[in-house]
C-alpha positions in Angstrom: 0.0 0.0 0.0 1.1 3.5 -0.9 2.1 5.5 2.0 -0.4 6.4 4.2 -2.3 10.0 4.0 -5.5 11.7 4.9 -6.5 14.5 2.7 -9.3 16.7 3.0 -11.0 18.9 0.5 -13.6 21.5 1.7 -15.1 24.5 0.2 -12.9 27.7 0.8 -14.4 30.4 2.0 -15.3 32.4 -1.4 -17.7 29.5 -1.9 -18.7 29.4 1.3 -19.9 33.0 0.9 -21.7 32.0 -2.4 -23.9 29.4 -0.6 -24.5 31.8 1.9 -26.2 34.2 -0.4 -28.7 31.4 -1.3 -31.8 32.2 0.9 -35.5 32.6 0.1 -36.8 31.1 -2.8 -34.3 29.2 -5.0 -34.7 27.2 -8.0 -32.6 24.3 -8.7 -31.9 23.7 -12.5 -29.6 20.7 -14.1 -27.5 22.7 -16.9 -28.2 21.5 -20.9 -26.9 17.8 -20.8 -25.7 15.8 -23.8 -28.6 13.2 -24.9 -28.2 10.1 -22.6 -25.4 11.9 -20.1 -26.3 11.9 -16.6 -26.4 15.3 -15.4 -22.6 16.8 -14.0 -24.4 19.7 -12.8 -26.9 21.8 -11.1 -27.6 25.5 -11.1 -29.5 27.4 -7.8 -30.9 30.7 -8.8 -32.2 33.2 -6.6 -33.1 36.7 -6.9 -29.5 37.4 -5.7 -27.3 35.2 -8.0 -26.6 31.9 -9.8 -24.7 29.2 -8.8 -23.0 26.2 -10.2 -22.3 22.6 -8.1 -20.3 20.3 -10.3 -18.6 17.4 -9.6 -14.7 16.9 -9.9 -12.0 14.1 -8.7 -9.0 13.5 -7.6 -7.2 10.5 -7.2 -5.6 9.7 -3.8 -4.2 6.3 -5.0 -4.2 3.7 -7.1 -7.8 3.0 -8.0 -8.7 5.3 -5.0 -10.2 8.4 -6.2 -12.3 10.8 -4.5 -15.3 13.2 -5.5 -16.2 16.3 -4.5 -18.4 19.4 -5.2 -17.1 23.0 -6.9 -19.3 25.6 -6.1 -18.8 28.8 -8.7 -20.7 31.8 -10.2 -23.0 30.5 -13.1 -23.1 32.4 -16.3 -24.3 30.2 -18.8 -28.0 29.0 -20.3 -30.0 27.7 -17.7 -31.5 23.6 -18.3 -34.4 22.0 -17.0 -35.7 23.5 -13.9 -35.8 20.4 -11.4 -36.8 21.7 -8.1 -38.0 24.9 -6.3 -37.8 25.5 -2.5 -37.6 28.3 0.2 -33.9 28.3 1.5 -33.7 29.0 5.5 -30.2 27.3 5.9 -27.8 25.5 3.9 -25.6 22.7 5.2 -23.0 21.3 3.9 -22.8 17.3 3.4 -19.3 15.5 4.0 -18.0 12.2 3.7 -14.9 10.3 4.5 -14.0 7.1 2.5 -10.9 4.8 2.9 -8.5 2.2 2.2 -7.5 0.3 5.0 -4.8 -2.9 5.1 -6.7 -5.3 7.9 -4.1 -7.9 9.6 -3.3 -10.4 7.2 -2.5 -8.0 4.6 -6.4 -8.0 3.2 -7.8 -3.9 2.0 -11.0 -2.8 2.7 -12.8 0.0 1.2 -15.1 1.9 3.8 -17.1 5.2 3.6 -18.6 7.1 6.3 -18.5 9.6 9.0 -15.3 11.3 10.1 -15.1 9.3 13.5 -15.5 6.2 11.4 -12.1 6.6 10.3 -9.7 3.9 11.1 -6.3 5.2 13.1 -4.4 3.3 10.1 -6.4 4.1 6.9 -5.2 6.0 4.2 -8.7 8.3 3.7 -10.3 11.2 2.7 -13.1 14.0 3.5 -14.9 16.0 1.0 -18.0 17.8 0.1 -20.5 15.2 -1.3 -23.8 16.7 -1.4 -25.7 19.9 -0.2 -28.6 20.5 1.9 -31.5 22.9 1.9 -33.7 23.4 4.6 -36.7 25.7 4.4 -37.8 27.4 7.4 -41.0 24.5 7.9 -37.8 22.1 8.2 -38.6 20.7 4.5 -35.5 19.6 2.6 -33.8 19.5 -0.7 -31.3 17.2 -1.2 -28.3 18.0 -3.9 -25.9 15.0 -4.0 -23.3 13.3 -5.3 -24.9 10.0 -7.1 -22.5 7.0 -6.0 -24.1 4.7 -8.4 -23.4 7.4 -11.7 -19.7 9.3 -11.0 -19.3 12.8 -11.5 -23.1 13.0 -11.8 -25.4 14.9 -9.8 -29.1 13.7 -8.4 -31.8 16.5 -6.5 -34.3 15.3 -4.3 -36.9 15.8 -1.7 -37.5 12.0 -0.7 -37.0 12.2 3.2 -36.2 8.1 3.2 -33.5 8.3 0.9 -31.9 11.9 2.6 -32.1 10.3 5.7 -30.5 7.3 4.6 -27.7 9.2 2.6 -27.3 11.8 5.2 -26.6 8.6 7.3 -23.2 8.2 6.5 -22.3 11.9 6.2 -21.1 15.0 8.4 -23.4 17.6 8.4 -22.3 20.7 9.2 -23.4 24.6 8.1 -21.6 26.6 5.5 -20.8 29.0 8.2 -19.1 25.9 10.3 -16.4 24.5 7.4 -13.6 26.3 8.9 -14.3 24.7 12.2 -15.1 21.8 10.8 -11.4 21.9 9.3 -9.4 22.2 12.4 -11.2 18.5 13.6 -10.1 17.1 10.7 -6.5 18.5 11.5 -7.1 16.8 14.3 -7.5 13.5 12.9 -4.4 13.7 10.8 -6.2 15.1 7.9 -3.8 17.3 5.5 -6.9 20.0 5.0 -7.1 21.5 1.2 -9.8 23.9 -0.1 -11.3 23.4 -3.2 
């Protein structure tokens, strides 16, 4: 096994500020899609501004790559319109996954909450999803879909949030930077994306 790391990628804080301006009534759009692709994208507009989530990766070892969100300004021709919700709070949704080497020399692939981490596991943390919460505690789910990579699934179905969220830190935007410093703790190497 390669040598062992923990690497974390979180939102910096210009794209913290960007989610922050999301309140009131948003409307969540996929951008034009190729016939037949999965959607890579989604597009929140609000009287204030338009914003793109897409999905990147980086690969933290062999055949151990990790995905996470970029958040950005959005300038281009708005898609389908998916979803519409009022925006109270937004939170952000984090997950670790890692490659661990049990006794006997067998890996195991794992995926969960930061204090799920093995001591010994080479693993990482990043943004895999967003959540909007409406001030009558309704919720839209943005998210990274684990069975499609890089594409990108919006929902309201509280069975599958709750089971997603399951497995997932959720923190607010306006609690990444503390957020950070625990995952320093942990032996995380903390980048911003």
């Amino acid at each position: 096994m390669a040598i062992l790391m923990k690497k974390a990628n979180l939102l910096s804080d210009q794209q913290v500020q960007l989610l922050n301006g999301m309140e009131g009534r948003v409307d969540v759009y996929f951008t034009p899609l190729v016939p037949g692709a999965f959607p890579s994208e989604v597009v929140f507009v609000n009287n204030a501004s338009r914003i793109s989530a897409s999905l990147d990766y980086e690969d933290l070892d062999f055949k151990f790559e990790y995905f996470f969100f970029q958040i950005r300004p959005f300038y281009g021709e708005l898609g389908k319109k998916v979803e519409s919700t009022e925006v109270k709070v937004v939170r952000c949704i984090l997950r670790c996954e890692w490659k661990h080497k049990e006794q006997g020399g067998k890996v195991t692939f794992g995926r969960g909450k930061v204090e799920d981490v093995p001591d010994n596991a080479m693993a990482c943390c990043s943004d895999v999803g967003l959540l909007m919460v409406s001030a009558d505690g309704s919720r839209v789910l943005i998210y990274s879909d684990d069975n499609f990579p890089l594409s990108v699934g919006v929902t309201k179905e509280d069975d599958f949030i709750n089971g997603y969220l399951n497995s997932c830190d959720v923190i607010g935007v306006d609690h990444v930077s503390e957020f950070s410093k625990n995952l320093v703790d942990k032996g995380f190497n903390v980048g911003y994306v």
